[in-house]
C-alpha positions in Angstrom: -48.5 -98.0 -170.6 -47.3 -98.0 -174.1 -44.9 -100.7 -175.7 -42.4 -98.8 -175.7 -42.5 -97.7 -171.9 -43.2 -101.4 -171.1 -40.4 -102.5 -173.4 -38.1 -100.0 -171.4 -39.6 -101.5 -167.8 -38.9 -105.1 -169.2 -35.4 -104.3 -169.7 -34.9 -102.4 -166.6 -36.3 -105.2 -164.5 -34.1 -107.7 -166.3 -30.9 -106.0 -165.4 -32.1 -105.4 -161.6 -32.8 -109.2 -161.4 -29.3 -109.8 -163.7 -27.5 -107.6 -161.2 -29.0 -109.3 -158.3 -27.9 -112.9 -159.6 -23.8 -112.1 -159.4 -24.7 -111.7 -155.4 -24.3 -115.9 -155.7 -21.2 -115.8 -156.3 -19.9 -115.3 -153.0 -20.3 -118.9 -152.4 -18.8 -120.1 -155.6 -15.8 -121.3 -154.3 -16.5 -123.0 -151.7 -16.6 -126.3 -152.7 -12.5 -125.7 -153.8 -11.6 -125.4 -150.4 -10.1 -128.7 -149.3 -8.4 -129.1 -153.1 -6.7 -125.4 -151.8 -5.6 -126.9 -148.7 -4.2 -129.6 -150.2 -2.5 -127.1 -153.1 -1.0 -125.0 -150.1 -0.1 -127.7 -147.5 1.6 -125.3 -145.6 -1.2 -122.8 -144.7 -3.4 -124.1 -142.2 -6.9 -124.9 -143.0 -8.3 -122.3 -140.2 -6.3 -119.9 -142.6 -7.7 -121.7 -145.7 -11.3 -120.9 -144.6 -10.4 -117.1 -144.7 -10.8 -117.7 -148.3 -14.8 -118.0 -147.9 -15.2 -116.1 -144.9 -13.0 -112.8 -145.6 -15.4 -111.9 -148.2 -18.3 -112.2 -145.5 -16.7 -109.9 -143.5 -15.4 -107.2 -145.9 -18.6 -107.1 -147.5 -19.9 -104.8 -144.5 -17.5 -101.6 -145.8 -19.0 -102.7 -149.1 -22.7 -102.5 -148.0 -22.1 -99.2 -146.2 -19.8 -98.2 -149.1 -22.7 -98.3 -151.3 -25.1 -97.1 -148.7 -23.7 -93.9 -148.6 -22.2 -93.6 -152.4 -24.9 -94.5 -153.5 -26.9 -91.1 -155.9 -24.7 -88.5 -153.8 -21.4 -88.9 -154.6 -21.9 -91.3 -156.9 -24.4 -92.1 -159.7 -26.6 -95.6 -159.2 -25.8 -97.1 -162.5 -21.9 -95.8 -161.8 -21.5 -97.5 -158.4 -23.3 -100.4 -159.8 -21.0 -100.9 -162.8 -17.8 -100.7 -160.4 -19.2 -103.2 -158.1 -19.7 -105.8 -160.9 -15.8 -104.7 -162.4 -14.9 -105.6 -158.6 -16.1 -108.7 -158.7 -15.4 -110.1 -162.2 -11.4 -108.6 -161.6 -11.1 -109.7 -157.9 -13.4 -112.7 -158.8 -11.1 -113.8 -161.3 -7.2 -113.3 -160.3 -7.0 -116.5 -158.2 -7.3 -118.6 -161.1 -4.0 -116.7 -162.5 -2.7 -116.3 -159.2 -1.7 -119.7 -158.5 1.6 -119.2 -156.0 0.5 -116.7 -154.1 -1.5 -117.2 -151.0 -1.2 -114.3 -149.7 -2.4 -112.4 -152.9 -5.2 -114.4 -153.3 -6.7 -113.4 -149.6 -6.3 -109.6 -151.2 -8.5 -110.5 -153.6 -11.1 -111.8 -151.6 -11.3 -108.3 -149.7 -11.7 -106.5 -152.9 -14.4 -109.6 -154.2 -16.1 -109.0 -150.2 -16.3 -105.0 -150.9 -17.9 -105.5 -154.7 -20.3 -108.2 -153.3 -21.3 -106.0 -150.4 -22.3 -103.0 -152.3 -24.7 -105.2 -154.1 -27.2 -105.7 -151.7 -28.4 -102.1 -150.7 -27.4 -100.9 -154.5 -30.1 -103.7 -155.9 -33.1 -103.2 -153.6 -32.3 -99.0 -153.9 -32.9 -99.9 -157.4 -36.1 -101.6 -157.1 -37.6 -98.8 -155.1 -36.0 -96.1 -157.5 -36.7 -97.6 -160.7 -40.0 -99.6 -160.4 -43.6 -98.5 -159.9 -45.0 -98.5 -156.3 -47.4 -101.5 -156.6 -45.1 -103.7 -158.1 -42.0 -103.6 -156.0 -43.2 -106.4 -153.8 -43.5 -108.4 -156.5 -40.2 -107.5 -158.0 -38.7 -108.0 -154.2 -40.1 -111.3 -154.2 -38.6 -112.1 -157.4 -35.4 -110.8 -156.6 -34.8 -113.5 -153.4 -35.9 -116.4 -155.5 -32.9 -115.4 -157.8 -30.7 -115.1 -155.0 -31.5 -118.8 -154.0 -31.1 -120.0 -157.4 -27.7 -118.2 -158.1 -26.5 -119.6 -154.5 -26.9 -122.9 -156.0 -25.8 -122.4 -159.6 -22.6 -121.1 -158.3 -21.9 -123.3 -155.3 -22.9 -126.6 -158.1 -20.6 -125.1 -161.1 -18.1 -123.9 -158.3 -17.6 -127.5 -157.3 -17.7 -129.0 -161.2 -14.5 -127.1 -162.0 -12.9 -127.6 -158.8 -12.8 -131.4 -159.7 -10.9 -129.9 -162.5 -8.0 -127.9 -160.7 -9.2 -125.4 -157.4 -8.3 -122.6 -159.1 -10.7 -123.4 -161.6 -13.6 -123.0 -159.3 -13.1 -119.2 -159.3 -13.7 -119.3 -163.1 -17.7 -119.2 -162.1 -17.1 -115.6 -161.5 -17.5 -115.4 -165.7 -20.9 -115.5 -165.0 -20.8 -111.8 -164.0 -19.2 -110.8 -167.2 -22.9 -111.0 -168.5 -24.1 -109.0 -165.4 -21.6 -106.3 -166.6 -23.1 -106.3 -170.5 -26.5 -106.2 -169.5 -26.0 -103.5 -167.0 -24.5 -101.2 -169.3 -27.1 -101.6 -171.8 -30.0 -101.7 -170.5 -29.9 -100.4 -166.4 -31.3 -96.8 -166.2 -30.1 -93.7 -163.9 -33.1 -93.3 -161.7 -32.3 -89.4 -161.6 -35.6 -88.1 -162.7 -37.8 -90.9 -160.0 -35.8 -89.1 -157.5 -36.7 -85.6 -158.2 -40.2 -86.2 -158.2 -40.1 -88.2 -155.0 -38.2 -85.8 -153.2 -41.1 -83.2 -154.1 -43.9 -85.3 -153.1 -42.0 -86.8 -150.0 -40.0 -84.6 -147.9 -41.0 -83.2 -143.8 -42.0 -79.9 -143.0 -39.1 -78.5 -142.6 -38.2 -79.9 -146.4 -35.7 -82.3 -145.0 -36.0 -85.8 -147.6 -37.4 -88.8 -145.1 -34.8 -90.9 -142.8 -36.0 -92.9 -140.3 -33.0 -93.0 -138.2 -35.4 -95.2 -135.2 -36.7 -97.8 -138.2 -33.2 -98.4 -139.6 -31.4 -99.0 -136.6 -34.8 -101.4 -135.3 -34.3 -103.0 -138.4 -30.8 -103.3 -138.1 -30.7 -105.2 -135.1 -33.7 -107.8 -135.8 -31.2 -108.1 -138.7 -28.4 -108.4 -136.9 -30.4 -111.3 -134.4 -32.2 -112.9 -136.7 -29.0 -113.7 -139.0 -26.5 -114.8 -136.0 -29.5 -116.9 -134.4 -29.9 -119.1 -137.8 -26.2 -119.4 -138.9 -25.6 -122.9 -136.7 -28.8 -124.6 -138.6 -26.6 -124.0 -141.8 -22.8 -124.5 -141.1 -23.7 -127.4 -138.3 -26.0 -129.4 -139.9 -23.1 -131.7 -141.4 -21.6 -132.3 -138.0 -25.3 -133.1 -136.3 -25.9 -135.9 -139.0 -22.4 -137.0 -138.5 -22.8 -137.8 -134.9 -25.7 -139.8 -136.1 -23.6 -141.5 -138.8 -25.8 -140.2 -141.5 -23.8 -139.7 -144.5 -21.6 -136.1 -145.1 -23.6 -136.2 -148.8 -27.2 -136.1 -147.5 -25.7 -132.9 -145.2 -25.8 -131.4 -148.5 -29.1 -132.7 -149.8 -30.7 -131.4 -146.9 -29.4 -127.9 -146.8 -30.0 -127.9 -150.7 -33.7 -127.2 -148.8 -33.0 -124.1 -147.0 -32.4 -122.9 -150.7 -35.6 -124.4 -151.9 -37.7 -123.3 -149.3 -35.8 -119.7 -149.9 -36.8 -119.8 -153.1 -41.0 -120.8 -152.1 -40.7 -117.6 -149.7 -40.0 -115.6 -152.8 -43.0 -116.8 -154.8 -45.7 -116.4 -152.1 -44.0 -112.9 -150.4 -45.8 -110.6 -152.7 -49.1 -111.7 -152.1 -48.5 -112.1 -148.6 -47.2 -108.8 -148.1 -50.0 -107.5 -149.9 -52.7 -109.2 -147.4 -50.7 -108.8 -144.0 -48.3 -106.1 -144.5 -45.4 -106.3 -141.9 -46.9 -109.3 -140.1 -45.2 -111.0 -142.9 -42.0 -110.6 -140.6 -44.2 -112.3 -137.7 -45.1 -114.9 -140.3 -41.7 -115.5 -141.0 -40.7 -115.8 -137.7 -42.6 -118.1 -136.6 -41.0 -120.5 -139.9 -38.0 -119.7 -138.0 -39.0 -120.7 -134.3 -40.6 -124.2 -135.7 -37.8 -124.7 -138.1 -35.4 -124.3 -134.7 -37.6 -126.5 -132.4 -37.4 -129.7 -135.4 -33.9 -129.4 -135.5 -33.7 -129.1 -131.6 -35.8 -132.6 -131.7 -35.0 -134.1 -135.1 -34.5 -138.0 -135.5 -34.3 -138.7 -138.9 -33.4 -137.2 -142.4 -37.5 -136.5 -143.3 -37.4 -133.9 -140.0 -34.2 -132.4 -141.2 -35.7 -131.9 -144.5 -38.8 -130.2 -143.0 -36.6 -127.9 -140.8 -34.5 -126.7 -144.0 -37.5 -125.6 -145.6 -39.2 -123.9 -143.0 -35.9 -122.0 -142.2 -35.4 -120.4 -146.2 -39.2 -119.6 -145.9 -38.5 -117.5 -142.8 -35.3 -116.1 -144.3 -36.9 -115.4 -147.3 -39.9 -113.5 -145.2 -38.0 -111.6 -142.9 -35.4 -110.3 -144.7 -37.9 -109.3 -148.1 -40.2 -107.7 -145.6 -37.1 -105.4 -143.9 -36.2 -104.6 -147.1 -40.1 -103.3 -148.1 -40.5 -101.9 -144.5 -37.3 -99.9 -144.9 -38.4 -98.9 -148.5 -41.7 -97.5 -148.0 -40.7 -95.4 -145.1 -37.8 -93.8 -146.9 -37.8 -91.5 -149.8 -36.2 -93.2 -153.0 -33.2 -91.0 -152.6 -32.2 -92.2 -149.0 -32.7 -95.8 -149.6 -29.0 -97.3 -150.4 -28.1 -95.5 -147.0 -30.9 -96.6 -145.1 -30.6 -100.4 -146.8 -27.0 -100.8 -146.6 -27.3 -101.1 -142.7 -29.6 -103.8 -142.6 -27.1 -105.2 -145.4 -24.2 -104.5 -142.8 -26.3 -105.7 -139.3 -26.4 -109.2 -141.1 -23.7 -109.7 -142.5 -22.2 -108.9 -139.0 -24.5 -111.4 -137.3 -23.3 -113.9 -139.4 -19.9 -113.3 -139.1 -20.2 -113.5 -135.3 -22.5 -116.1 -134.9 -19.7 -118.9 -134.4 -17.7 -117.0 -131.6 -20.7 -116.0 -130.3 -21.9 -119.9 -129.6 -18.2 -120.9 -129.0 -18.1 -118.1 -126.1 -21.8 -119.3 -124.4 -21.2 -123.3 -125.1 -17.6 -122.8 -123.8 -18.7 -120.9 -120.6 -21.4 -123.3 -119.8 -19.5 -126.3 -120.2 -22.3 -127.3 -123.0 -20.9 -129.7 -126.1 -23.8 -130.9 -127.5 -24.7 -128.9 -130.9 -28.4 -129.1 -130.7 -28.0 -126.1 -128.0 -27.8 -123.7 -130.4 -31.1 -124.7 -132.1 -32.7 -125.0 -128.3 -31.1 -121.1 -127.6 -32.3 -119.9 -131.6 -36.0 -121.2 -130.9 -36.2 -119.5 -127.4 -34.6 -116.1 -129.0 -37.3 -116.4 -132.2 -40.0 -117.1 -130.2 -39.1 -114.0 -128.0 -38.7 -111.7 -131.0 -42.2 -113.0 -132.5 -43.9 -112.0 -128.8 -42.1 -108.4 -128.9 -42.8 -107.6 -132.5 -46.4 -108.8 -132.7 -46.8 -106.4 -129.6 -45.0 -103.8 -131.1 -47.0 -104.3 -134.4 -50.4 -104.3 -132.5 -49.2 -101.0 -130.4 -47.4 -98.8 -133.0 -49.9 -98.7 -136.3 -48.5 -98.2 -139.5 -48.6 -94.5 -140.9 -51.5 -93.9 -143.2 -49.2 -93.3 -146.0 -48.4 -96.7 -145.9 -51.4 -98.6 -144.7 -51.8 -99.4 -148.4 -49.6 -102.1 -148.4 -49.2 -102.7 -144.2 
């Protein structure tokens, strides 16, 4: 490759990694939430929350938004640049929109929808815009920057808040450098597609979409994310009923992100060795992580549990992504990724009704049930997919990388 091709890739991958770090900032203001209550005394703090949860749940248009936008209505680097104009305008208005509640909730759907057509746009990019053998790598990559950016925002989200809460939502500056980068330096992927849809179509000429992957996919998704939800929005009130400090509730989830962030560095290699198992592998962090939780004593097993769970995250979710990838031509991949975006981001959203619907039928109150019911469901889904893997081999076209 000559310097100037590699000088082009560099700058290509540093605006694929610079657009995946504004997908942090859907946490930025969370910290800022009990200095908003306090600023609207009259809204009720279930109504309050809507403020970190409405984005959650409007970023499922957004994934499927950009999905199906995404190279046929729309050009990548197009869609892309409105996403990060969402997010810096929607992203910003609360800290000038200091009287209206009401307002501020509208612009936490339109921050939702920008933040939601991140995810499918970014990995699309990866498998548009970068050579073959290095997009597990670059995948890898990507989810350590989503851990760190979770914490940069959520840590400089709470510094301004101590300021004034409307403050916090100044972190969404941060994306201002997303925007300058992007227009620079991120490329149209036109011409990758044309060649891949040459090389990569059926018989019948029809481009690649594995409708019976995607919606697989979409459901472990979908499972995976509502089954591991409690171990991080619970953790506080499990530690509490062991009067253990609401600050080491923090410390310890600061893990998940840690151990998130040691899933990214080792995925590529793994990946590389054991293919799709890596979503076994990753499972089975899960199941343990679910099973110390279930049986944890003191802060060193929370600690441990943490970790194991953003290792698992990390795995399963990078390996979908790759899966997904490699069985769908470059063209189809927003629309094929932005339902595995959408089946998680719906898991989470109905994780807590979901538990507050079984707990409350059964009569159950103690917490720890949910980490008892996520190990049994994990260690289900790593029996049915290590059968599945052992009786439905890989096509040959992909047995290159698993």
């Amino acid at each position: 490759m000559s310097s100037t091709k590699q000088t082009s890739m560099a700058l290509t991958l540093f605006a694929i990694y610079t657009y995946c770090f504004m997908s942090g900032g859907i946490g930025g203001e969370t910290p800022a939430l009990q200095a908003i209550s306090a600023a609207f005394p009259e809204v009720p703090f279930t109504s309050i929350l809507l403020i970190a949860t409405i984005p959650a749940l409007t970023s499922i248009p957004g994934n499927i938004l950009g999905g199906v936008l995404a190279g046929k209505y729309i050009k990548y680097r197009t869609l892309v640049l409105i996403s990060i104009l969402l997010i810096i305008i929607s992203g910003l208005l609360p800290f000038f929109v200091t009287s209206s509640f009401t307002l501020i909730l509208v612009t936490r759907v339109f921050f939702g929808i920008g933040i939601g057509m991140n995810g499918p746009l970014n990995n699309a990019l990866i498998f548009n815009l970068v050579p073959e053998e290095k997009t597990t790598t670059v995948t890898g990559i990507n989810q350590i920057i989503r851990n760190v950016t979770g914490m940069v925002f959520m840590l400089c989200g709470g510094f301004l808040a101590m300021i004034a809460w409307n403050y916090s939502f100044l972190v969404n500056l941060f994306v201002v450098v997303t925007l300058v980068v992007c227009a620079l330096w991120l490329p149209e992927p036109q011409k990758r597609l044309e060649v891949s849809e040459e090389t990569a179509t059926t018989e019948t000429g029809a481009a690649k979409y594995p409708v019976g992957a995607i919606i697989f996919w979409t459901i472990i998704s979908f499972a995976v994310t509502m089954m591991f939800y409690p171990s991080m929005t619970n953790i506080s009130f499990v530690l509490a009923e062991m009067n253990i400090d609401a600050g080491i509730a923090g410390t310890v989830l600061t893990f998940a992100t840690l151990g998130g962030m040691a899933g990214g560095a080792v995925f590529s290699p793994i990946f590389k060795k054991i293919g799709r198992q890596t979503v076994s592998l990753g499972l089975l962090c899960y199941a343990v992580s679910q099973v110390l939780l279930m049986t944890a004593s003191n802060v060193p097993m929370f600690i441990i549990a943490e970790t194991l769970l953003g290792i698992g995250m990390c795995l399963c979710f990078a390996s979908s992504y790759m899966i997904i990838g490699q069985l769908t031509v470059p063209s189809k991949t927003p629309l094929a990724l932005c339902w595995l975006f959408a089946g998680m981001n719906t898991g989470g959203f109905v994780s807590g009704y979901f538990y507050a619907a079984v707990m409350g039928a059964a009569g159950i109150t103690s917490l720890r049930f949910q980490f008892q019911f996520g190990a049994i469901v994990y260690a289900a889904m790593l029996i049915i997919l290590m059968i599945f893997f052992a009786v439905k081999k890989p096509s040959a076209a992909k047995t290159a990388q698993g």
